[in-house]
N, CA, C and O of each residue as an XYZ file, in Angstrom:
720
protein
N       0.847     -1.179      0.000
C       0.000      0.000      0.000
C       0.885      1.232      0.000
O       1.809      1.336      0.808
N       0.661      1.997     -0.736
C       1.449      3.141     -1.080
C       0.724      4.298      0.073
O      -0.504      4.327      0.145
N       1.369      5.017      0.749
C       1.207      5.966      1.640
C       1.306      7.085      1.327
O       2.475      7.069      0.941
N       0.845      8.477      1.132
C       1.314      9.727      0.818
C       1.589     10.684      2.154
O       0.677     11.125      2.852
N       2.945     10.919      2.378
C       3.423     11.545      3.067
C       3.437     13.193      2.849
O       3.770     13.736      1.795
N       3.092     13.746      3.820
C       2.778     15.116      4.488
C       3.707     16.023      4.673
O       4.649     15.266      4.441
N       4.138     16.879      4.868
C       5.078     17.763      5.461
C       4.412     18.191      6.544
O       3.221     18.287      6.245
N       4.668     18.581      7.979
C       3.838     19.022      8.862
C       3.296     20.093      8.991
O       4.227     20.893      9.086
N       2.151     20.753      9.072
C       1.275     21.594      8.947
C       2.891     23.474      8.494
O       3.167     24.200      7.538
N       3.272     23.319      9.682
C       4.560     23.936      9.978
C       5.620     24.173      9.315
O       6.416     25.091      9.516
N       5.673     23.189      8.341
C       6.730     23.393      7.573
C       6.910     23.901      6.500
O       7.993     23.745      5.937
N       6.123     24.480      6.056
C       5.840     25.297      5.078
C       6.914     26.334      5.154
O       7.567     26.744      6.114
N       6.928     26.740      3.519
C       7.770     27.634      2.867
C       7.866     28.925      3.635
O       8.859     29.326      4.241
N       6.872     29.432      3.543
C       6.585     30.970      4.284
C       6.372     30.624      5.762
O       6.599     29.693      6.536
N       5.713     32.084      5.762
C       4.812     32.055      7.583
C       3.623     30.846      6.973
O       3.160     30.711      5.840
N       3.403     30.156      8.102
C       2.065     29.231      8.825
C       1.191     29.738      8.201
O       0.493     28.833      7.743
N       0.692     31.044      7.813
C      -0.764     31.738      7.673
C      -0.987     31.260      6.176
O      -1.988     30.746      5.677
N       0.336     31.604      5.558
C      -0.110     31.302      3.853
C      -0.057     30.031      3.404
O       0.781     29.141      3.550
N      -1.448     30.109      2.633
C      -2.009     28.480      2.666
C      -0.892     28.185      0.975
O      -0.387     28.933      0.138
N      -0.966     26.349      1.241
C       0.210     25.879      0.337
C      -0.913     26.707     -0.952
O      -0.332     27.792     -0.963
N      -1.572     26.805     -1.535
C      -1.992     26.890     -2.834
C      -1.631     28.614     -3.460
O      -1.992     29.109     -4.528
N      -1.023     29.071     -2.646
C      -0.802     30.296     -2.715
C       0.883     30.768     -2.731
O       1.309     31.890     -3.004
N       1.607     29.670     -2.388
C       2.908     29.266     -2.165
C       2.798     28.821     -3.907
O       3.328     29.561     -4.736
N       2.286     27.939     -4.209
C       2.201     27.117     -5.487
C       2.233     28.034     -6.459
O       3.122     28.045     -7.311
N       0.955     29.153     -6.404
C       0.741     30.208     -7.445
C       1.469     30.703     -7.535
O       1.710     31.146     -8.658
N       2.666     31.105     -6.061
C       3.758     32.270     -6.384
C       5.093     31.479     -7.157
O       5.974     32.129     -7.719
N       5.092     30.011     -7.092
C       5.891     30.065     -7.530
C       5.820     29.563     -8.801
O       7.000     29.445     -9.131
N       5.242     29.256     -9.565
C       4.367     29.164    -10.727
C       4.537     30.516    -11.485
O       4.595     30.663    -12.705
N       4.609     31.531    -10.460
C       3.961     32.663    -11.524
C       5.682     33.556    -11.676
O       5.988     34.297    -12.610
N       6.683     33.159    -10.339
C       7.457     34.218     -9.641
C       8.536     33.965    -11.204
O       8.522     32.927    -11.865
N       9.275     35.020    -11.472
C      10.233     35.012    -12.486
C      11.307     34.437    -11.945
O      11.357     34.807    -10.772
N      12.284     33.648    -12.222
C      13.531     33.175    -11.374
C      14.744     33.452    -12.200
O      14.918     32.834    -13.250
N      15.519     34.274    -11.815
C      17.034     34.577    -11.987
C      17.880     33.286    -12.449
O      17.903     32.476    -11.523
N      18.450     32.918    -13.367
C      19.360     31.645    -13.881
C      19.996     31.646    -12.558
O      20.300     32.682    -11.967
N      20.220     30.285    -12.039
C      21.386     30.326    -10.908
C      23.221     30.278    -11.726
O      23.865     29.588    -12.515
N      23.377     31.504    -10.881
C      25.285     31.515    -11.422
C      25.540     30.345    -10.915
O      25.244     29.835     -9.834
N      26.478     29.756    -12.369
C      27.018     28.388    -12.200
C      28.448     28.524    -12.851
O      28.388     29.310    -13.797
N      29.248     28.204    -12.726
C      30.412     28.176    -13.063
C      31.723     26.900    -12.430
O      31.998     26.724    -11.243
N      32.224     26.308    -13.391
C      33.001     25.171    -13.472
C      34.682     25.342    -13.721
O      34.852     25.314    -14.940
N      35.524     25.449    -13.264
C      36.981     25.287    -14.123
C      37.614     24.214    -13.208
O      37.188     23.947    -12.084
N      39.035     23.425    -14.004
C      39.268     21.865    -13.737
C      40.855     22.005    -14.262
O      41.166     22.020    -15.453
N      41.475     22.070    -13.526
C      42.891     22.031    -13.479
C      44.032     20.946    -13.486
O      44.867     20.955    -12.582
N      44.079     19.973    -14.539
C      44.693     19.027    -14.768
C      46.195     18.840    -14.798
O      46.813     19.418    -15.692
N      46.804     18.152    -13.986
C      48.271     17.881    -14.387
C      48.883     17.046    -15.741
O      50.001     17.110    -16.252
N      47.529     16.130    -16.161
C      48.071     15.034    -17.202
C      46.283     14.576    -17.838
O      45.230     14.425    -17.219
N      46.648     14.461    -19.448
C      45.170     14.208    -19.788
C      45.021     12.592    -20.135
O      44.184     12.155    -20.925
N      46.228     11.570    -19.216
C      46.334     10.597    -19.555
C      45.848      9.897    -18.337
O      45.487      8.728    -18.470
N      45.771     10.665    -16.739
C      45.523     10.002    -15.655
C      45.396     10.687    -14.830
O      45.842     11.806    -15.084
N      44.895     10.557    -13.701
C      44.898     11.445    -12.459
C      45.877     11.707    -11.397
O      46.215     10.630    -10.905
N      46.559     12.852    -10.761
C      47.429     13.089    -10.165
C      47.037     13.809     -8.975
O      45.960     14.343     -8.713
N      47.917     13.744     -8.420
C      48.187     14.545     -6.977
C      48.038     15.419     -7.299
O      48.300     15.534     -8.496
N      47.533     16.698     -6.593
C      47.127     17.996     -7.290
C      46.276     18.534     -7.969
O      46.098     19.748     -7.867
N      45.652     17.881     -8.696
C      44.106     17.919     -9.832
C      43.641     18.725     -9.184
O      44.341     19.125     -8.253
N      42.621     19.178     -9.316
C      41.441     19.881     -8.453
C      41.111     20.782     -9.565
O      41.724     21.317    -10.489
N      39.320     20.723     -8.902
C      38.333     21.793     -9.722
C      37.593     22.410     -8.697
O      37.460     22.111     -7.510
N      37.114     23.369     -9.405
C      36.226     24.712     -8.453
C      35.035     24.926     -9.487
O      35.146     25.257    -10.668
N      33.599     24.602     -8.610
C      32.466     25.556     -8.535
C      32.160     26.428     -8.153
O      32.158     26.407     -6.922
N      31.809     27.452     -8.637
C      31.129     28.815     -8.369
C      29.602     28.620     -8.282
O      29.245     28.154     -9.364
N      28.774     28.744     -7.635
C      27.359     28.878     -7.696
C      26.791     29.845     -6.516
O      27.327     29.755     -5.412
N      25.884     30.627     -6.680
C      24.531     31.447     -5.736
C      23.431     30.456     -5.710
O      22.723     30.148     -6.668
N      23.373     30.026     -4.588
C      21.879     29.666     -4.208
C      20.627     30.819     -3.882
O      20.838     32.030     -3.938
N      19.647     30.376     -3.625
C      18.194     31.337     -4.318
C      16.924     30.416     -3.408
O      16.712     29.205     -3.344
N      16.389     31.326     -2.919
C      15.312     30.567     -2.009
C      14.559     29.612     -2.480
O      14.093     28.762     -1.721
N      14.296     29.602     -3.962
C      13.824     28.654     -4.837
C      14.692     27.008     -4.043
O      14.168     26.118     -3.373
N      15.988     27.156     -4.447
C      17.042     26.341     -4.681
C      16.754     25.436     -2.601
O      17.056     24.287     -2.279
N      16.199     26.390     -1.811
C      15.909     26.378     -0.478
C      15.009     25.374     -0.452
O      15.270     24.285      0.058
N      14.056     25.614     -0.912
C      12.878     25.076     -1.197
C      13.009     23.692     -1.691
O      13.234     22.682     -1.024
N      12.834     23.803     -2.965
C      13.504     22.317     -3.534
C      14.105     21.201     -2.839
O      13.775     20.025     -2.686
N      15.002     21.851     -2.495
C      15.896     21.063     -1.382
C      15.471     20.502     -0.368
O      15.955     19.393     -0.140
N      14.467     21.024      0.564
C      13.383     20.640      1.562
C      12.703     19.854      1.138
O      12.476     18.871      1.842
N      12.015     19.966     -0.354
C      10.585     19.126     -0.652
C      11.545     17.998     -1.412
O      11.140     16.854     -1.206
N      12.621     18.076     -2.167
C      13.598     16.575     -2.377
C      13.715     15.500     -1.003
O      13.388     14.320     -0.879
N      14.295     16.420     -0.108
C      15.039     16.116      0.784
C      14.252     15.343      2.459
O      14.649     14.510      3.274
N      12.895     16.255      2.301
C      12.248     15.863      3.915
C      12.568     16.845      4.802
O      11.983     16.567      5.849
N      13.283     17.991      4.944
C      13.923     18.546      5.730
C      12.790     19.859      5.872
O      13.086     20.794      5.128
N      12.093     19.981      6.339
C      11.666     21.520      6.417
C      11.588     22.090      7.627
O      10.525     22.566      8.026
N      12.989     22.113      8.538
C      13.497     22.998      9.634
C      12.722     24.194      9.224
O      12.484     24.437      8.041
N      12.317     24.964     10.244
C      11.906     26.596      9.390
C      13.233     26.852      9.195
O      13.603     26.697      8.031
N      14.121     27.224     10.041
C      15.265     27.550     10.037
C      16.122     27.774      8.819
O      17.139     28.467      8.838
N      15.522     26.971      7.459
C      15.646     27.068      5.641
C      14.343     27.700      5.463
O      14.425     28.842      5.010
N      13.124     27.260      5.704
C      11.612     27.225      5.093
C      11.114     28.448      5.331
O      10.452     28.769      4.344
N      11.095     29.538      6.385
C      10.529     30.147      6.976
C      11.290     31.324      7.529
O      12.152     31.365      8.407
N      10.694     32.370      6.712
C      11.401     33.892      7.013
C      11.132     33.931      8.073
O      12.116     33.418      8.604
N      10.137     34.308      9.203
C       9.490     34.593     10.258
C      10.391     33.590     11.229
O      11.177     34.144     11.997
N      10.325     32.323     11.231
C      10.942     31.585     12.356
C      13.054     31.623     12.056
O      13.962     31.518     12.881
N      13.078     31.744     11.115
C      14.432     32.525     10.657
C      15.357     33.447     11.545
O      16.422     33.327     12.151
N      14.224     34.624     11.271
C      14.212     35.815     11.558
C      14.197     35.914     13.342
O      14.906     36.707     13.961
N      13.599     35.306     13.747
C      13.662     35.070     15.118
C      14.994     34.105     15.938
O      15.243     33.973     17.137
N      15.708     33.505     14.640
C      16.769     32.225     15.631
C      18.420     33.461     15.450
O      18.660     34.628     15.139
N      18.974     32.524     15.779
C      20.431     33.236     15.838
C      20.739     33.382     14.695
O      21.776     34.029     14.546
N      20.283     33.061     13.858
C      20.999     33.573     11.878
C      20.302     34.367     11.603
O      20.531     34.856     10.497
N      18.908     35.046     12.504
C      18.116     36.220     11.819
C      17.445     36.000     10.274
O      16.391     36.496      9.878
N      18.347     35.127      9.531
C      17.299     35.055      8.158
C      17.815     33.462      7.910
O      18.695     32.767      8.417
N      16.671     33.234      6.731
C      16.924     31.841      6.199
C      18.522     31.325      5.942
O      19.169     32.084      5.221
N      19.212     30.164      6.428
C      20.270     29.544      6.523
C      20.124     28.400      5.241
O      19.133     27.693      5.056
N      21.122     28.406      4.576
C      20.914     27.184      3.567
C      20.679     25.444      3.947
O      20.883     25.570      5.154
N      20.513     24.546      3.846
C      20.779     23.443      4.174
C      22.019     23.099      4.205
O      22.601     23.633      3.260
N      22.954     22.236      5.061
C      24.528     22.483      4.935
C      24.661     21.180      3.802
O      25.658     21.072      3.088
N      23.653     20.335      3.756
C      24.013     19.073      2.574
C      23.610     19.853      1.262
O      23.938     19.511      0.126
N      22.805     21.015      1.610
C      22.953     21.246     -0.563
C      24.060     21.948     -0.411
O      24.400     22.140     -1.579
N      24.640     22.326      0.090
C      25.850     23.230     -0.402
C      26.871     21.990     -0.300
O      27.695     21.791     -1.193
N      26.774     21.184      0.817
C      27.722     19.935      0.599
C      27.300     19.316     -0.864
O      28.097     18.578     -1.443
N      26.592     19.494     -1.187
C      25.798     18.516     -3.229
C      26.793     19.163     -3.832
O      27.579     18.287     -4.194
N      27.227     20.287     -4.164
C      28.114     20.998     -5.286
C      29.430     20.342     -4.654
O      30.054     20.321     -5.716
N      30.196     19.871     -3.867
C      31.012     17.850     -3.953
C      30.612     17.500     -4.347
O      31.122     17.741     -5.441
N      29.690     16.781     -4.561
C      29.169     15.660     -5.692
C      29.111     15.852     -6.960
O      29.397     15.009     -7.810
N      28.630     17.293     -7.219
C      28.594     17.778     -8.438
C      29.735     17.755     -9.195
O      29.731     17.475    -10.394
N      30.924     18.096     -8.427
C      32.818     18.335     -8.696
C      32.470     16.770     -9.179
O      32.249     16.559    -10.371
N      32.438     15.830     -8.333
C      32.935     14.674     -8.295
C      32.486     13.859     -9.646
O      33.188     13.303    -10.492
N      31.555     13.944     -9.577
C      30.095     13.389    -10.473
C      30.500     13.655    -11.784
O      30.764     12.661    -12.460
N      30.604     14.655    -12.264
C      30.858     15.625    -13.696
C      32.227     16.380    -14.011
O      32.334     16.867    -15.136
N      33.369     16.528    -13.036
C      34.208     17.171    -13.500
C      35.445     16.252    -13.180
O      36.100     15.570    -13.969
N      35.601     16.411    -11.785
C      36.724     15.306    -11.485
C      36.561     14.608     -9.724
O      36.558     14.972     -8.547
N      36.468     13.640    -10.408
C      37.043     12.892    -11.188
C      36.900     12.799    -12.544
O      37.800     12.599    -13.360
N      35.221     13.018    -12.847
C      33.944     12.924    -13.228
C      32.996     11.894    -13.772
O      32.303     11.176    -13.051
N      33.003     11.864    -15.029
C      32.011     10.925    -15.509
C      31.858      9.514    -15.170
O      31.934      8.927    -16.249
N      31.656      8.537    -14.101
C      31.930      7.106    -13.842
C      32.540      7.345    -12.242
O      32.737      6.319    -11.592
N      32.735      8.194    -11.826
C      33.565      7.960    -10.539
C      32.169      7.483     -9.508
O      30.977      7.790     -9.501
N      32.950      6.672     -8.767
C      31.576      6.219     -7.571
C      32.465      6.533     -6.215
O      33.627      6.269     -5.908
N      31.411      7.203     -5.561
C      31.569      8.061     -4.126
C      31.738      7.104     -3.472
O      31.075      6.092     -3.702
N      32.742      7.147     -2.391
C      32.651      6.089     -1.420
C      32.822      6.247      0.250
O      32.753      5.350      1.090
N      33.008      7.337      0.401
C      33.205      8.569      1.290
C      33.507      9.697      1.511
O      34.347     10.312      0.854
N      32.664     10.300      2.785
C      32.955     11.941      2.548
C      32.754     12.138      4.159
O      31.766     11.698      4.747
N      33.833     12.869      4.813
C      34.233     13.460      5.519
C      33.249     15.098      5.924
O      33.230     16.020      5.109
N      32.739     15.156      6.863
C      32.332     16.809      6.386
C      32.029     17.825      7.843
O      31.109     17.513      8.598
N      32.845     18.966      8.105
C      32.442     20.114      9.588
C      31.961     21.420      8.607
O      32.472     22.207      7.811
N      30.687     21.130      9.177
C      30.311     22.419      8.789
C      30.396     24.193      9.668
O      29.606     24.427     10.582
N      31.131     24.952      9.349
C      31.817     25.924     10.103
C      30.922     27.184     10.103
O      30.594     28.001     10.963
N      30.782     27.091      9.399
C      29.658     28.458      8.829
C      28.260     28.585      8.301
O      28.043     27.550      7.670
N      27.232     29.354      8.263
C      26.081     29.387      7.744
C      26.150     29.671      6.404
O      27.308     29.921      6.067
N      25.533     29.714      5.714
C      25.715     30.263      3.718
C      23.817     31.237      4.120
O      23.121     30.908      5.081
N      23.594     31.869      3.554
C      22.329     32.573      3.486
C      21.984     32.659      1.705
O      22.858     32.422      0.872
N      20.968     32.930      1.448
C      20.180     33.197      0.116
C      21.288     34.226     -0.211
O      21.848     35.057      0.503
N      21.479     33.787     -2.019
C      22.516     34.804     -2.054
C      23.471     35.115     -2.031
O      23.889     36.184     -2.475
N      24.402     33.836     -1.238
C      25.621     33.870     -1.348
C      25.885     33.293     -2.537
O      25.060     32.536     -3.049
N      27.133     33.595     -3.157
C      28.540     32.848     -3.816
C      29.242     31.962     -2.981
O      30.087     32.308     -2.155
N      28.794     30.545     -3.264
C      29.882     30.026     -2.863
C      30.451     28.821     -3.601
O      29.905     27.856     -4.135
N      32.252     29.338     -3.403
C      32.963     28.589     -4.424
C      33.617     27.201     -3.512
O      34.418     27.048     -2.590
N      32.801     26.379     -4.325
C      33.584     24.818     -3.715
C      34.737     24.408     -4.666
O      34.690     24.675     -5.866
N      35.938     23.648     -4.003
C      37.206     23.386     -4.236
C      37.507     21.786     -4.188
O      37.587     21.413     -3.018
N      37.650     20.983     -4.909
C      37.968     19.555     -4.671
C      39.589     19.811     -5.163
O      40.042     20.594     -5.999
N      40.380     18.634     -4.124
C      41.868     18.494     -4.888
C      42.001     17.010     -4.676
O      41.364     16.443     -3.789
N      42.646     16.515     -5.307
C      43.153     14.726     -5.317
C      44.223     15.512     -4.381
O      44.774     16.564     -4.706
N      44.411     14.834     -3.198
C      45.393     14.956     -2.016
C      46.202     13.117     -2.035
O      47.297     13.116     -1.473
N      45.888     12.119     -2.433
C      46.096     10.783     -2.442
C      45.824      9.716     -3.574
O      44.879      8.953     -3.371
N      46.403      9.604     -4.517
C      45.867      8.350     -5.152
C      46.129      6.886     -4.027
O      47.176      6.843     -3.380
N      45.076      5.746     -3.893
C      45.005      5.066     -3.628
C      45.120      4.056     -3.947
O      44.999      4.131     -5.170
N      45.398      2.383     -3.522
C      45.369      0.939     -4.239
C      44.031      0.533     -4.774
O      42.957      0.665     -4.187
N      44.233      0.021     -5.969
C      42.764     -0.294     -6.516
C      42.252      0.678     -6.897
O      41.079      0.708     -6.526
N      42.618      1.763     -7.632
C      42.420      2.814     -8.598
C      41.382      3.501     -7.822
O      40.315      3.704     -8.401
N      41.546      3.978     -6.338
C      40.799      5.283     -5.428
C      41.498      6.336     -5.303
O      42.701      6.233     -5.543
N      40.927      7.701     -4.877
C      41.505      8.840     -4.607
C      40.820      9.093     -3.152
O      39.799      8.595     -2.679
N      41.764     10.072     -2.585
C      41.151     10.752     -1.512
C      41.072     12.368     -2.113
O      42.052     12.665     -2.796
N      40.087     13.393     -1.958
C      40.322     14.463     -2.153
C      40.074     15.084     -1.098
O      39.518     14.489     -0.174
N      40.512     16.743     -0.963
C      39.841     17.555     -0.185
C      39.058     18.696     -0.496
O      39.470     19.536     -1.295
N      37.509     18.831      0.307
C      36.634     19.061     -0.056
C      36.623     20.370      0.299
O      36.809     20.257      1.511
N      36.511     21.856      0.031
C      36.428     22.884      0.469
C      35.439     24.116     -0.131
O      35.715     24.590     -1.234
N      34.305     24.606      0.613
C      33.581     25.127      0.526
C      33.796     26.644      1.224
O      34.002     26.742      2.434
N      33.741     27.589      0.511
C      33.796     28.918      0.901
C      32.629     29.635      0.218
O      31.997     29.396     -0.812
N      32.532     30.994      1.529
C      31.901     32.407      1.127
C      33.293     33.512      1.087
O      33.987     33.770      2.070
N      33.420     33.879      0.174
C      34.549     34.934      0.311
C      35.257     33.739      0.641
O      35.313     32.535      0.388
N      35.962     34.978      1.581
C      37.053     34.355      2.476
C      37.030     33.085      3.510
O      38.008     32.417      3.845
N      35.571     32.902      3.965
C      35.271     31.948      5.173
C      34.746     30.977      4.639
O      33.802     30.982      3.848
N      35.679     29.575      5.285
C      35.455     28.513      4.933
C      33.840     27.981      5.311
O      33.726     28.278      6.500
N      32.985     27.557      5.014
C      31.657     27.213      5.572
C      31.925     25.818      5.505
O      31.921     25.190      6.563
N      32.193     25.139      4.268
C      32.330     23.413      5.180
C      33.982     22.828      4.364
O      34.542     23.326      3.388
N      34.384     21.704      5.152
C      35.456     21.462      5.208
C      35.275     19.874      5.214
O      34.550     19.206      5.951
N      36.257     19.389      4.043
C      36.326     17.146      4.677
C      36.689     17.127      3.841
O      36.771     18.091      3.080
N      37.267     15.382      3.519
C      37.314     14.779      2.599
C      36.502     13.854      1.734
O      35.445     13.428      2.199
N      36.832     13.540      0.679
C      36.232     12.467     -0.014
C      36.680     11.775     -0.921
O      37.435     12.165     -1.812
N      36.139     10.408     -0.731
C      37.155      9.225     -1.379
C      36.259      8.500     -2.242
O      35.171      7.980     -1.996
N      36.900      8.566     -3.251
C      36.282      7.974     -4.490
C      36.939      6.903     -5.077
O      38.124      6.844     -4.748
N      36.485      5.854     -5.996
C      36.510      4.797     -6.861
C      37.004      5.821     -7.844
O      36.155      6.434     -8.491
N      38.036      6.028     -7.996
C      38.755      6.913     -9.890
C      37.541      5.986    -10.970
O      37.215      4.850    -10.626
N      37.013      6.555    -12.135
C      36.353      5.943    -13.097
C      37.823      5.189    -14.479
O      39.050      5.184    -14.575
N      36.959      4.822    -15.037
C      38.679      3.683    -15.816
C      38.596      5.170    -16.812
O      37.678      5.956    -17.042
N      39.716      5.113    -17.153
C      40.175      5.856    -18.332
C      39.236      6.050    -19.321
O      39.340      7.125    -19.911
N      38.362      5.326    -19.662
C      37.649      5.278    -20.676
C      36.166      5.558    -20.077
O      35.222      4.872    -20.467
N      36.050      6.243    -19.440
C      34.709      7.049    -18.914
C      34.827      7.965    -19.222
O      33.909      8.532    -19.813
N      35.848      8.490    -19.013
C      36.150      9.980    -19.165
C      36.649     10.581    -20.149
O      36.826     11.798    -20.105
């Protein structure tokens, strides 16, 4: 028997008062800004992977991107969902989820580098900082280790500006030469 699961009355996008069908219309109707995305991938050798590799994402998240993330994810803390209960905690406004900003790792990993074929096999992760709607933030992967049995370790680094917001590693299955 298939069950349809709820979000709790509470968890809604906005304040409590505005009913979901009105949430729906706005965003149905609201114009949305392209999210800045940006990729570059710094190779030592186009024959194999080395010590040193590393690529950087650039991306702005967007309350949209907030959202999504909650209704993918299960998560609707107000603390992302909700200006009003936001606005009242110690970050004063909506805080990103720290796993979507941890996703742009995966994204490095997934599509650039290693990229195409690599399978995740761990990830390390302290999250240091809040990110808010709006920020730029540029994530950093580097191969710090090739491993036995064709793995890497990298390190994972997430910034606003200057301040690191999350920090770890992650160890991947390298994809064979011919994935990529």
């Amino acid at each position: 028997m298939n069950a349809i699961v709820k979000p709790p009355a509470e968890a809604r996008l906005f304040d409590s008062l505005v009913p979901v069908h009105m949430i729906t219309s706005w965003l149905a109707a609201v114009r949305v800004t392209p999210t800045t995305h940006h990729v570059e991938c710094v190779r030592a050798s186009d024959t194999g992977f080395t010590v040193g590799d590393r690529a950087t994402l650039t991306r702005v998240f967007s309350v949209l991107d907030f959202f999504w993330f909650a209704l993918v994810s299960g998560d609707w803390n107000p603390v992302h969902t909700n200006y009003f209960f936001a606005a009242a905690s110690p970050f004063k406004r909506e805080i990103a989820h720290g796993m979507l900003i941890a996703s742009t790792i995966s994204a490095i990993l997934g599509t650039t580098l290693p990229g195409k074929g690599t399978i995740y096999t761990g990830q390390t992760l302290h999250f240091t900082a809040p990110v808010y709607r709006g920020d730029t933030v540029v994530t950093e992967v580097e191969i710090i280790e090739l491993l036995e049995k064709g793995g890497a370790t990298l390190s994972c680094v997430c910034r606003v500006g200057e301040k690191v917001v999350i920090i770890g590693e992650a160890t991947v299955k390298l994809p064979r030469p011919s994935a990529h």
